[in-house]
N, C-alpha and C positions, 0 to 999 in steps of 0.2 A: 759820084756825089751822093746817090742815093742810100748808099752802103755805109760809109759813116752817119750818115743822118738817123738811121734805122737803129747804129750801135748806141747812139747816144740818147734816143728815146726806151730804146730799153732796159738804159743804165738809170735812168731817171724812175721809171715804172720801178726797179729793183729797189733801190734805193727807198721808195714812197711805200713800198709794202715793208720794206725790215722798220723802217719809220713805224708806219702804223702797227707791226707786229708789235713791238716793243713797249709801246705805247697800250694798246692792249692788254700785254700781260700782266703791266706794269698797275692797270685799274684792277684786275681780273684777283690778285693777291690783296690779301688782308693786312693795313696796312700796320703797321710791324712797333710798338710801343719802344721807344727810346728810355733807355734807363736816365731818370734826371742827374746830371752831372752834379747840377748843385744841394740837392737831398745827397748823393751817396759822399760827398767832399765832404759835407758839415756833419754828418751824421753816419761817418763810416760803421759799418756793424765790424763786432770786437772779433767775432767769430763766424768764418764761414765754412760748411758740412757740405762738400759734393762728394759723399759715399752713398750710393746709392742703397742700397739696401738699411742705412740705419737711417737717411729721410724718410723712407717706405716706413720702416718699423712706428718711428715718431707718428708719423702724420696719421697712418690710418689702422694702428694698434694692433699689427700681423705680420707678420713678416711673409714673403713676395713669394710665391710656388715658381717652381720653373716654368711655368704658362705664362708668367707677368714678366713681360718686358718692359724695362725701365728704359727710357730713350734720355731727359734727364733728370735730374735731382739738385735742389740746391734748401738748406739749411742759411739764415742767416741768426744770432745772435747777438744782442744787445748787453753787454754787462757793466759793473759800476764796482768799487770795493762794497757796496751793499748786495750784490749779487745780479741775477738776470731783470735790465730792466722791461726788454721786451724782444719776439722772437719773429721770425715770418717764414715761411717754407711755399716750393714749388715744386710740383712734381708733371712729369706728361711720361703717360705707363700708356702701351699696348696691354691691355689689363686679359686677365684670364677670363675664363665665362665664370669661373665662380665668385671672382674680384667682382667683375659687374651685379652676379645675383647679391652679394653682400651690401657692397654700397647701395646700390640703385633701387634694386627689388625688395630686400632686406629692408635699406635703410636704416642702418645700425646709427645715423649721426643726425637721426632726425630731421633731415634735410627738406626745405620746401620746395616744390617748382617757381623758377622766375623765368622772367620774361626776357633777361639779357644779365650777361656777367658785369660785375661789379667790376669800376676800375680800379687799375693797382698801380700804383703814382710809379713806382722804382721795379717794376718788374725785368728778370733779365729779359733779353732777345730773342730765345728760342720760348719763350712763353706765349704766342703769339696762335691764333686760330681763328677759324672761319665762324663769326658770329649766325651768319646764316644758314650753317651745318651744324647749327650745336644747341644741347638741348642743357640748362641748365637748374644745378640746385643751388640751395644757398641756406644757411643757415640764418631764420630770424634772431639768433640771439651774439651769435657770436661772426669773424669774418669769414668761416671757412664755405666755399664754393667749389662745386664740380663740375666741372665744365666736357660732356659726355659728345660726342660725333654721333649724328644720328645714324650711321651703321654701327655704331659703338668698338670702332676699331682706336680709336685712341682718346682718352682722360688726360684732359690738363685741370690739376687741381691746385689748392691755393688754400694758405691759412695764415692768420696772425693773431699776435696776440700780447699782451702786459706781462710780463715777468712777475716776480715773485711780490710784495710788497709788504713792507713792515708792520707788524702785530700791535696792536693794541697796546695802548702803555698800564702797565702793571695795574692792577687797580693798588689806591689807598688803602692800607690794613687800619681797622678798628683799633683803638686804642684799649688796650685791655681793660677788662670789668674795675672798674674801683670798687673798694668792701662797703661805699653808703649805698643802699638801693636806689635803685634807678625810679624816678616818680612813673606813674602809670597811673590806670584806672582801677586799678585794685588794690588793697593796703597791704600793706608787704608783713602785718601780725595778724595775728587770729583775733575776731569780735571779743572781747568778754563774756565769761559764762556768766549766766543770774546764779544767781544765789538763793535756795528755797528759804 
């Protein structure tokens, strides 16, 4: 009697730790941004870029050394028959040490320090990082942010932006000079001369 009793309390004990493991890890992970179904349905982008190397090119105006691994990449584009109306990019690189002196140290993007990343309503699923592990920049004028792993073992980085927009409408041309002068503050003949 005591031998069954013994298997079924350590079936229970087994059972109460995969519980709690699971449970555990399940807090321990950062929890993971859902792309909104209803933004990406009403506002599909025209065009999507998972070539890595020409998001790298775009986003950060270099193209990637063999030090820089690209884990992924993604390009989305917005257009109209008037042309791009707006664009957004994601990237997460095991970046090089000179990738890091460039952005970070450098600071080629004028990047400020912030306190925490900006969110991003439609981001994919592998965009996702430990805000607690990460040190971020962000640009005050525009969206783009870099999001750096305080060993600086991996960059998820991030940009959007407005497409092209329509020019200024033509100005109005002058209507050409007509031969009566134009009134002004000065008389358009010479005084009369006196006469000695």
């Amino acid at each position: 009697m005591k031998r069954p009793l013994v298997i079924v309390v350590a079936l229970v004990a087994v059972m109460l730790l995969w519980f709690g493991w699971h449970w555990l890890d399940g807090r321990r992970q950062p929890p993971v941004e859902q792309p909104s179904l209803a933004a990406s349905k009403v506002d599909p982008p025209s065009k999507v870029e998972n070539d890595p190397i020409k998001v790298f090119q775009r986003a950060f105006w270099a193209s990637p050394t063999d030090d820089d691994e690209i884990l992924h990449a993604e390009r989305r584009e917005w257009s109209d028959a008037q042309g791009l109306r707006k664009w957004q990019w994601f990237l997460v690189v095991e970046p090089s040490a000179p990738l890091l002196k460039r952005l970070r140290d450098d600071n080629v993007f004028s990047l400020a320090p912030a306190g925490s990343a900006a969110d991003i309503a439609d981001a994919p699923k592998w965009f996702a990082f430990a805000a607690n592990k990460s040190v971020v920049m962000q640009s005050p004028r525009s969206a783009m942010q870099l999001i750096f792993s305080k060993d600086g073992k991996v960059l998820y980085a991030s940009d959007s932006g407005l497409g092209f927009r329509p020019g200024a409408a033509e100005p109005v041309k002058p209507a050409p000079p007509s031969s009566a002068p134009a009134p002004g503050r000065l008389p358009t003949t010479l005084p009369p001369l006196p006469q000695p």
